[in-house]
C-alpha positions as CSV (number, residue, x, y, z in Angstrom):
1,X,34.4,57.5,70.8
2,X,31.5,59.7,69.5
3,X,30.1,60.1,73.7
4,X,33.8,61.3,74.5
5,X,33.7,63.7,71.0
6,X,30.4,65.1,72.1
7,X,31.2,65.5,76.0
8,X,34.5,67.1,75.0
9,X,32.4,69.5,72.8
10,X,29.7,69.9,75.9
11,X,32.8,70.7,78.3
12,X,34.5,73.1,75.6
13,X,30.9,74.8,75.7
14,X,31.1,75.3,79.2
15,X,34.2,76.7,79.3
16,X,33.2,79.1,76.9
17,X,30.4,80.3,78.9
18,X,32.0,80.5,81.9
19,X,34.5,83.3,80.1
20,X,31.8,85.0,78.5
21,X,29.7,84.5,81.7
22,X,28.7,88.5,82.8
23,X,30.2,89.3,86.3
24,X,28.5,92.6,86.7
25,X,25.0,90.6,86.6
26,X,25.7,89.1,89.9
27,X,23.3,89.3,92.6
28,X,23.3,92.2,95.1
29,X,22.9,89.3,97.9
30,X,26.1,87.4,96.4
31,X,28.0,90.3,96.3
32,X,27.5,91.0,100.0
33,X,28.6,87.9,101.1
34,X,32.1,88.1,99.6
35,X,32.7,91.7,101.1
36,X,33.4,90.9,104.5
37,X,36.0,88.7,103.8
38,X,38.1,91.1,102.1
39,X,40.4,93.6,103.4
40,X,41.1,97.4,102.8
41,X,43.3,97.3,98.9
42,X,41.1,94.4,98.1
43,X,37.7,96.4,98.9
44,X,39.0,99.2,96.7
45,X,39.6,96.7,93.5
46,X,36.2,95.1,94.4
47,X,34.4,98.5,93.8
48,X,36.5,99.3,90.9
49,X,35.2,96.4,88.5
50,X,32.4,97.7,87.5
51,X,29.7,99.9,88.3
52,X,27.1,97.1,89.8
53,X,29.9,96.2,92.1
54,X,31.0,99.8,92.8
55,X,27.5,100.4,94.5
56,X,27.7,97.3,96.6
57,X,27.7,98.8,100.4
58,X,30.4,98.0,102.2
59,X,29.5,96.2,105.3
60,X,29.4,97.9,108.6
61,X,30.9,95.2,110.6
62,X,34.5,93.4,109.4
63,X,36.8,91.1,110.9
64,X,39.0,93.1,113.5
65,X,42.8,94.8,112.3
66,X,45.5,95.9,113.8
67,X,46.7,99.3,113.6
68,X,50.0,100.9,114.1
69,X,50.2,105.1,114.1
70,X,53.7,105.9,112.5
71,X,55.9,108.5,114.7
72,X,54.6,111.3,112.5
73,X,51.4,110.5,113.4
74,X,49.9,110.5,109.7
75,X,51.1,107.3,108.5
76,X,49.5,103.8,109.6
77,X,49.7,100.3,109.2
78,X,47.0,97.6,109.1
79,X,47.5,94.1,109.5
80,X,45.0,91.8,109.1
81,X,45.5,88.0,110.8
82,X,45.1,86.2,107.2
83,X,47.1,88.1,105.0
84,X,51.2,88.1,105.6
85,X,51.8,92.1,105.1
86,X,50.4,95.3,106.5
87,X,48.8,97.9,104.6
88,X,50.0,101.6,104.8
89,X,48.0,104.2,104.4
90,X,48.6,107.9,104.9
91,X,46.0,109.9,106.8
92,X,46.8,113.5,107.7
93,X,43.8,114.0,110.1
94,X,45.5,112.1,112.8
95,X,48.4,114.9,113.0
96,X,48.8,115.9,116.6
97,X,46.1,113.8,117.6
98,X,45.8,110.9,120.4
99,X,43.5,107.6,119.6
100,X,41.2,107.1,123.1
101,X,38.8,104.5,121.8
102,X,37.5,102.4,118.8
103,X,34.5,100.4,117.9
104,X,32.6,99.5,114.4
105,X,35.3,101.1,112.2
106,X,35.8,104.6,114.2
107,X,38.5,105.8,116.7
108,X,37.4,108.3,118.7
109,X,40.2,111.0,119.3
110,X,41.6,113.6,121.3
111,X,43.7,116.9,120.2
112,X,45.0,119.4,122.2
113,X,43.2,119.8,126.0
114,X,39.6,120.2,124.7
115,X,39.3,118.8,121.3
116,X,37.9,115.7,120.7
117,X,36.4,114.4,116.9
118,X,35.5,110.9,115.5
119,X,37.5,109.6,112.7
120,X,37.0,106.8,110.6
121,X,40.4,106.3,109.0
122,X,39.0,104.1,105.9
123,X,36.3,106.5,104.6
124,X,38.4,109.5,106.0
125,X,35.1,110.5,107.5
126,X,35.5,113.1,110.8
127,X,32.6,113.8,112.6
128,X,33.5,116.9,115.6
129,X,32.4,116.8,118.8
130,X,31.7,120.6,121.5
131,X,34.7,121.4,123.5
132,X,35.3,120.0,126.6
133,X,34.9,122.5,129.1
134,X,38.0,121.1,130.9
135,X,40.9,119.7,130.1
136,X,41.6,116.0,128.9
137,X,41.6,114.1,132.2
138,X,39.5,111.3,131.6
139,X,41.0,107.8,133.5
140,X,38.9,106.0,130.8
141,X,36.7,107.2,127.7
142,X,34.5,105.1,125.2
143,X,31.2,105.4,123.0
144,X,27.9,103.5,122.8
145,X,27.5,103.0,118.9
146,X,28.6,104.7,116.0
147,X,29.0,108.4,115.9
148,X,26.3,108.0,112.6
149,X,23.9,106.4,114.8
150,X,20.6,108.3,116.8
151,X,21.7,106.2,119.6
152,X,25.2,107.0,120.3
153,X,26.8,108.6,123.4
154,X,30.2,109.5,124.8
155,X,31.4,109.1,128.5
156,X,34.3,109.3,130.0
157,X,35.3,109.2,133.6
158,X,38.0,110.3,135.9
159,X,38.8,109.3,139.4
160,X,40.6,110.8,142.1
161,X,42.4,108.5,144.7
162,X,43.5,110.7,146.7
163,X,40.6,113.1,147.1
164,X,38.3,110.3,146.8
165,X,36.3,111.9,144.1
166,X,35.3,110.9,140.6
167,X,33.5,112.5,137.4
168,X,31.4,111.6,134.3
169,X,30.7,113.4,131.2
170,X,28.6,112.8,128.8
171,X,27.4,113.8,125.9
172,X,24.8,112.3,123.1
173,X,24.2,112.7,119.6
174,X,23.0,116.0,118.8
175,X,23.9,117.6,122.1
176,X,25.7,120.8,122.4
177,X,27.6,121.0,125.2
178,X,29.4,117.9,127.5
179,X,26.9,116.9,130.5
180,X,29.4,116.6,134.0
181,X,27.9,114.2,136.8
182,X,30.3,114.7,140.5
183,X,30.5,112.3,143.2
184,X,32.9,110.9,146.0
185,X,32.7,107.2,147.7
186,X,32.3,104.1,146.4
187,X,32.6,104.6,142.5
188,X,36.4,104.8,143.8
189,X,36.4,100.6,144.7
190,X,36.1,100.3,140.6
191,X,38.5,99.4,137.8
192,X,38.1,101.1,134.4
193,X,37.7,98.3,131.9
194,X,37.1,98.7,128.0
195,X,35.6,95.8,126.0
196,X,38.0,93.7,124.2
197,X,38.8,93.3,120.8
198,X,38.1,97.5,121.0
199,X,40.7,98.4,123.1
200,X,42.4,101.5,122.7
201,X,46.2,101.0,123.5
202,X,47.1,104.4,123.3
203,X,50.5,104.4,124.9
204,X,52.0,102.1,122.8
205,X,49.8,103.4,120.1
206,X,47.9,99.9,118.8
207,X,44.2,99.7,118.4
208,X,42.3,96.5,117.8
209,X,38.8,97.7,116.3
210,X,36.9,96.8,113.4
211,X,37.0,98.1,109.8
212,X,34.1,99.2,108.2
């Protein structure tokens, strides 16, 4: 009877310490871990317990989401394949603009015949890119890396069948103006293919990319 009294006390002890036990103390590395396997609402709670977990980065690299660009073109939703409902979020930036491609957390986007910017629509961050000197014609258009990285580069190209010539522009990181490559022949004998999951489905206005 007196073993059961003292483990009883022991567990109650435990208990104890467990609710006293100080969350903002855990390890950077511990904290990292469970990031990734949250999801938009959930990362914004995470940062708002306290300020150890505030500063936590947010990993670059997530498990892909499904977006959905309302009518309006401000409103989206995200779904997510583990959790039942979307999540909405309102992002004016997108007004009047047209997704073209997504990778690590960034659409890259078209407005108007020359304009093109990068937007990440978690962090609301918008990074412009020079004019094109001619209008949006591009058969296909994707991006290297993210628009934060030293690396990263733009190209897009567009074909035509029945002239039997093709085009490719360019342009890095840190470049001012759109670099244009012209051809004809046997570029034409090619399909335009973007890397799945980030596919831009602008028609029916769904991307599959990564949020970061």
């Amino acid at each position: 009877m007196a073993d059961d009294a003292d483990r009883e006390i022991e567990n109650s002890k435990e208990s104890e310490k467990e609710l006293n036990r100080d969350w903002a103390s855990l390890p950077t590395d511990l904290l990292c871990l469970m990031l990734p396997h949250l999801f938009l609402g959930d990362i914004k709670r995470f940062h708002n317990v306290c300020r150890s977990w505030r500063s936590t980065p947010t990993p670059l690299v997530q498990s892909p989401v499904l977006m959905s660009i309302g009518n309006d073109y401000t409103r989206c939703k995200f779904f997510h394949p583990l959790y039942k409902g979307p999540y909405s979020m309102y992002i004016p930036e997108l007004f009047s603009a047209v997704p073209r491609f997504c990778k690590d957390g960034w659409l890259l986007m078209s407005r108007g015949k020359h304009s093109m910017f990068f937007l990440n629509p978690f962090t609301k961050a918008l990074i412009n890119l020079p004019d094109l000197p001619d209008i949006y014609d591009f058969g296909g258009i994707t991006f290297t890396s993210s628009p934060t990285s030293s690396d990263c580069m733009v190209f897009g190209i567009y074909v035509n069948h029945d002239e039997k010539l093709f085009s490719i522009s360019t342009i890095c990181r840190g470049e001012e103006s759109w670099q244009d490559l012209y051809g004809t022949g046997e570029l034409l004998s090619c399909c335009w293919i973007e890397p799945k999951p980030d596919t831009s489905y602008s028609k029916e206005e769904l991307n599959w990319f990564e949020d970061a």
